[in-house]
C-alpha positions in Angstrom: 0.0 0.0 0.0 1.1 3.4 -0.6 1.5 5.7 2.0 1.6 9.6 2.6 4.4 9.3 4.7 8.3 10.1 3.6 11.5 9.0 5.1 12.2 12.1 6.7 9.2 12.0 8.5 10.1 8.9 10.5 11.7 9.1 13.9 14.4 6.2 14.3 13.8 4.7 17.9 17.8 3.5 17.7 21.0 6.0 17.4 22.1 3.3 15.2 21.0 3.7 11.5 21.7 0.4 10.8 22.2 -2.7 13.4 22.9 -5.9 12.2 23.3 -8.8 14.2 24.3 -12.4 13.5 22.6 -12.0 9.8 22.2 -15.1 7.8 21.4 -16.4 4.7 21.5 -20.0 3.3 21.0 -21.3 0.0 19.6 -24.7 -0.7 22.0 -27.5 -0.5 23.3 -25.7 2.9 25.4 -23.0 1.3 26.1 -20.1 3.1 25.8 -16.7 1.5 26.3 -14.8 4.4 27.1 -16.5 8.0 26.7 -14.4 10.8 27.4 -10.9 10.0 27.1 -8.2 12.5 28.1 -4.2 12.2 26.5 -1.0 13.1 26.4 2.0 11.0 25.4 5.6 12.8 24.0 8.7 11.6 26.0 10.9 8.8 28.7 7.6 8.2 29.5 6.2 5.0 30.5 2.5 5.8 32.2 0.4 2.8 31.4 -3.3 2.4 34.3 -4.9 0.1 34.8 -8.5 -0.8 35.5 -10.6 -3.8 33.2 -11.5 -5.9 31.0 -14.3 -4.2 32.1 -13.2 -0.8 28.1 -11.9 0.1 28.0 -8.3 0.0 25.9 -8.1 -2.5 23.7 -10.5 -0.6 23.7 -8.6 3.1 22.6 -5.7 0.8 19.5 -7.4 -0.3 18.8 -8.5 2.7 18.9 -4.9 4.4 16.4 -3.4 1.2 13.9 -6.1 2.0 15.0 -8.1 -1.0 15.9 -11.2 0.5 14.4 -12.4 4.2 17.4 -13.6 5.9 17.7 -16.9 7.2 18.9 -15.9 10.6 20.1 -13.2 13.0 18.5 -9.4 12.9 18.6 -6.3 11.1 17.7 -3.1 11.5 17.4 -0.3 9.5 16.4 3.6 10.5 15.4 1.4 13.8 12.2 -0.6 12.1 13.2 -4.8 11.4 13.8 -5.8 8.2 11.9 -9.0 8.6 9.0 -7.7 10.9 8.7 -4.3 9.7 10.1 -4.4 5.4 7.7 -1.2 4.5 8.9 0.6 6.6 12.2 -0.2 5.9 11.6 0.8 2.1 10.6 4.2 3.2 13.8 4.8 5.4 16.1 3.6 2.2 17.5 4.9 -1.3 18.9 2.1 -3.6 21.3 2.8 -6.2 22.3 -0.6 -7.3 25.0 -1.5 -9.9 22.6 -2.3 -13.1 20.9 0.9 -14.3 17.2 0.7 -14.1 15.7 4.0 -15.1 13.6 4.7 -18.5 16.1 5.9 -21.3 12.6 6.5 -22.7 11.6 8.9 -20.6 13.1 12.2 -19.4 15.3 12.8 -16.7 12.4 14.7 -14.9 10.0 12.0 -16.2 11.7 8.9 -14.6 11.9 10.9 -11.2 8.4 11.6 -11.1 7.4 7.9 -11.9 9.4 7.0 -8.4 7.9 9.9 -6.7 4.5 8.4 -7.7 6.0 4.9 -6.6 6.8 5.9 -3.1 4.1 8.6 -2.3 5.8 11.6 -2.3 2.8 14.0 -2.1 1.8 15.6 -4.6 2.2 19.2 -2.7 5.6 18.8 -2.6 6.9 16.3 -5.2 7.9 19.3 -8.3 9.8 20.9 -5.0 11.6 17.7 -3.9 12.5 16.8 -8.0 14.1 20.2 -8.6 16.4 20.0 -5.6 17.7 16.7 -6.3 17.9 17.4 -10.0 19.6 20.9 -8.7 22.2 18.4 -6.2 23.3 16.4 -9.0 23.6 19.5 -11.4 20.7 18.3 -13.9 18.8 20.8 -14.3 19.4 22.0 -17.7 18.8 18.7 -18.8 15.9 17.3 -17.4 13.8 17.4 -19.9 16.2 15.4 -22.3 15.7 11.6 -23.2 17.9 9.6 -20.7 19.1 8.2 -24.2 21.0 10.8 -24.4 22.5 11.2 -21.0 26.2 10.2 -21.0 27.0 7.2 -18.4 27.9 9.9 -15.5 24.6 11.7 -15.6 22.7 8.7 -15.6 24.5 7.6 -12.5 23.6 11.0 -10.9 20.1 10.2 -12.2 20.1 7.2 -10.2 21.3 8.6 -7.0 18.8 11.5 -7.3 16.0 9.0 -8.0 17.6 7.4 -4.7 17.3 10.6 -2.8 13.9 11.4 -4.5 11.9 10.9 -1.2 14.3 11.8 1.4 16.0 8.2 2.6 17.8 8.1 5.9 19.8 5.3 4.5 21.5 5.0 1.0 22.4 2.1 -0.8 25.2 2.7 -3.3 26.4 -0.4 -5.1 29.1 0.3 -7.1 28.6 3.3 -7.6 31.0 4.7 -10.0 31.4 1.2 -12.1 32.7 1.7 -15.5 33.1 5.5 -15.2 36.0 7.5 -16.4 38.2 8.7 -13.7 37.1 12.7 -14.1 33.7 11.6 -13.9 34.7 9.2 -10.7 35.8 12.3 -9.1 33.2 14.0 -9.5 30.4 11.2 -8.2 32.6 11.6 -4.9 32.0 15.4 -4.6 28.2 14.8 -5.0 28.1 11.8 -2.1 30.4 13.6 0.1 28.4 16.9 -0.1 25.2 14.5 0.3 26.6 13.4 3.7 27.7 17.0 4.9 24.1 18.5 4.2 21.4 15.5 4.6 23.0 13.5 7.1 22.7 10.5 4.9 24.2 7.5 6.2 25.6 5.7 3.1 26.4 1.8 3.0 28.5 1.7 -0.5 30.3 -1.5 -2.3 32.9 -0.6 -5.1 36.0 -2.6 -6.3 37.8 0.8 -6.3 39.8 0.8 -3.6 40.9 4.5 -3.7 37.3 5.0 -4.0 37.0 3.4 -0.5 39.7 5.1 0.7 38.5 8.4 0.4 34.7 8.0 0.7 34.5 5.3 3.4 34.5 6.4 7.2 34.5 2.5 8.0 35.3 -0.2 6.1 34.2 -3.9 6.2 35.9 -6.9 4.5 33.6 -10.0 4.0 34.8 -13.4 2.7 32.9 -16.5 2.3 30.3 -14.7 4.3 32.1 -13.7 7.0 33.2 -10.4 8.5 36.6 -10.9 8.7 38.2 -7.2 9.7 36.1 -4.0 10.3 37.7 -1.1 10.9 38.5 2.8 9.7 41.1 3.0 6.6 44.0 4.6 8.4 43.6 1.8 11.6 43.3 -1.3 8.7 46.9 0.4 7.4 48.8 0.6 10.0 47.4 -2.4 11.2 50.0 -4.1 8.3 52.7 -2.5 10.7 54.9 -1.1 8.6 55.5 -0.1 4.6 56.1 -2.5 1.8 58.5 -2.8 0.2 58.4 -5.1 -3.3 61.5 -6.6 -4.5 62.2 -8.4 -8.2 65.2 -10.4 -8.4 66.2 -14.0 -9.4 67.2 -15.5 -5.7 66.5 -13.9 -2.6 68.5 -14.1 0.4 65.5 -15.2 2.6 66.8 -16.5 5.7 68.6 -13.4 6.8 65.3 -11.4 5.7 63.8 -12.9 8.3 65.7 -12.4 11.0 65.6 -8.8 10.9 63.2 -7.4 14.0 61.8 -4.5 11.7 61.0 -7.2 8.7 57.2 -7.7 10.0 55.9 -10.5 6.8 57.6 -11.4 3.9 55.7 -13.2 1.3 57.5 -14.3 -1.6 55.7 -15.2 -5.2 58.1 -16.4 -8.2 60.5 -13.8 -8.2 58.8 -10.9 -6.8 59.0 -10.2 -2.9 56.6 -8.3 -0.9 57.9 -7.0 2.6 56.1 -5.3 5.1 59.1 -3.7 7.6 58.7 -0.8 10.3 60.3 2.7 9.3 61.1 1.1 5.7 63.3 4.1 4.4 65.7 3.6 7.0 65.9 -0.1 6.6 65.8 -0.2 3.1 69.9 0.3 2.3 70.5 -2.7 5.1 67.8 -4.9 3.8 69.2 -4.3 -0.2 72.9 -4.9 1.3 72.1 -8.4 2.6 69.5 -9.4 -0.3 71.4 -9.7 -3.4 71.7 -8.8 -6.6 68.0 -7.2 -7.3 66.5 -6.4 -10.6 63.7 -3.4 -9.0 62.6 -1.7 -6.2 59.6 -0.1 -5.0 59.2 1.4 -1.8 55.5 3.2 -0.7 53.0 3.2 2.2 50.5 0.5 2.8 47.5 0.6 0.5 44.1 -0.6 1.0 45.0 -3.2 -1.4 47.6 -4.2 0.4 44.8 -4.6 3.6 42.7 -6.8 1.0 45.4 -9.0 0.3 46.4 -9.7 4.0 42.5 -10.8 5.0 41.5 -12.4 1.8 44.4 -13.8 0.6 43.7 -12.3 -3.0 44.5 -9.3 -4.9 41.6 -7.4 -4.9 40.3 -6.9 -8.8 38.7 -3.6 -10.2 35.7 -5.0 -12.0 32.6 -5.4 -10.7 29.1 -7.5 -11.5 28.9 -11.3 -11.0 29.1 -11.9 -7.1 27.4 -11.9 -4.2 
């Protein structure tokens, strides 16, 4: 049913924005999806959920937007249960998932006032609420163009403004800037950043990009094989690796006295590349190339958030999206 009501007229019961608990969700055959995945996400944070593919983000996601009825645990969203209470739940959300699903057939303006219809904006204020979104996402000289027209950014800031269309207190972003050029990247993180600063949105976002993650992400969550394996912010999962990494090419590596240097914190070695996290790298770096041998390249830099990826997962972390859960 319909109702008058829009998000921001609800009145969370919970100073989390989202509270999830033990979530589960099996497949036939007994194959977990997700397996127990709690976090918490409060008001005004954007909080990352990266995996590989398969790993059940996409999954947890459906299950938060009503989607999918878990199998297990709790969920909360804007304070109302997913399970017990899914309207209301769609009235506290924006979704902006990873396939496009607005009209090319229709105008910009005309696909946002088909989802205003959809979720009951009024009709006293519906023209208002379209031209400010339209006006956030800098559309408004072209919303009465064909969305056939619209170039691959401005239909992603069509989506998000359809998101934002009847004033969420959660949004859904997954992958949000997927096949984008970097300029237009860039400027997709301006528009969720200023989102955050003036509506208070709390943002739950997947993306392969792990600079995008970096940046946008005040927390970050990495799942495998269901599991929440590390949640933290970006700088604590860094330093976390304890020290910089150094990566190493060269045809045989001295690695018994790597090893037993104190500041040398992992060493993992892969054909003839060698990755090394140490402590205070530039001034170990002379010592460690003294005792290696003879070395074909160097590179020395801080940890990366690829670098996090690698140490939880076990796997290089790919920049594609589509095909998981």
């Amino acid at each position: 049913m319909v109702t008058e009501l829009v998000a921001s007229q609800l009145s969370p019961p919970s100073a989390d924005m989202v509270k999830v608990s033990n979530l589960t969700k099996i497949y036939k055959g007994n194959i977990k999806a997700v397996d127990g995945v709690s976090f918490s996400i409060s008001e005004g944070e954007v909080f990352g959920l990266l995996g590989p593919n398969g790993a059940g983000k996409t999954t947890t996601l459906h299950m938060l937007a009503t989607i999918l009825k878990p199998t297990g645990g709790e969920a909360k969203v804007n304070g109302f249960d997913v399970v017990k209470q899914p309207g209301k739940v769609r009235e506290s959300i924006g979704i902006v998932f990873q396939d496009p699903s607005s009209d090319e057939l229709l105008t910009g303006y005309e696909n946002l006032k088909m989802h205003a219809l959809m979720y009951g904006v009024p009709s006293s204020i519906r023209r208002q609420r379209i031209d400010e979104v339209l006006q956030l996402v800098d559309l408004t000289d072209r919303r009465n163009d064909l969305l056939k027209h619209y170039s691959g950014g401005m239909r992603r800031r069509l989506e998000i403004a359809r998101g934002l269309l009847h004033r969420p207190k959660v949004l859904f972003l997954d992958e949000p800037t997927l096949g984008l050029d970097p300029q237009t990247r860039e400027h997709i993180w301006e528009y969720i950043e200023r989102l955050v600063k003036e509506e208070r949105l709390s943002i739950i976002i997947t993306t392969h990009y792990m600079d995008e993650a970096d940046k946008l992400c005040d927390r970050i969550a990495i799942i495998d094989h269901g599991v929440v394996v590390v949640n933290d912010t970006p700088g604590e999962l860094k330093r976390r690796l304890g020290g910089d990494i150094i990566k190493i090419r060269m045809k045989t590596p001295n690695l018994p006295m790597l090893e037993s240097f104190p500041y040398v914190k992992e060493i993992e070695a892969r054909g003839e590349e060698i990755t090394l996290t140490v402590e205070e790298a530039g001034s170990h770096i002379q010592e460690i190339l003294g005792v290696i041998g003879k070395v074909d390249s160097v590179d020395l830099r801080p940890p990366t958030l690829s670098d996090v990826f690698l140490k939880y997962t076990g796997r290089q972390y790919q920049e594609q999206g589509g095909g998981g859960n």
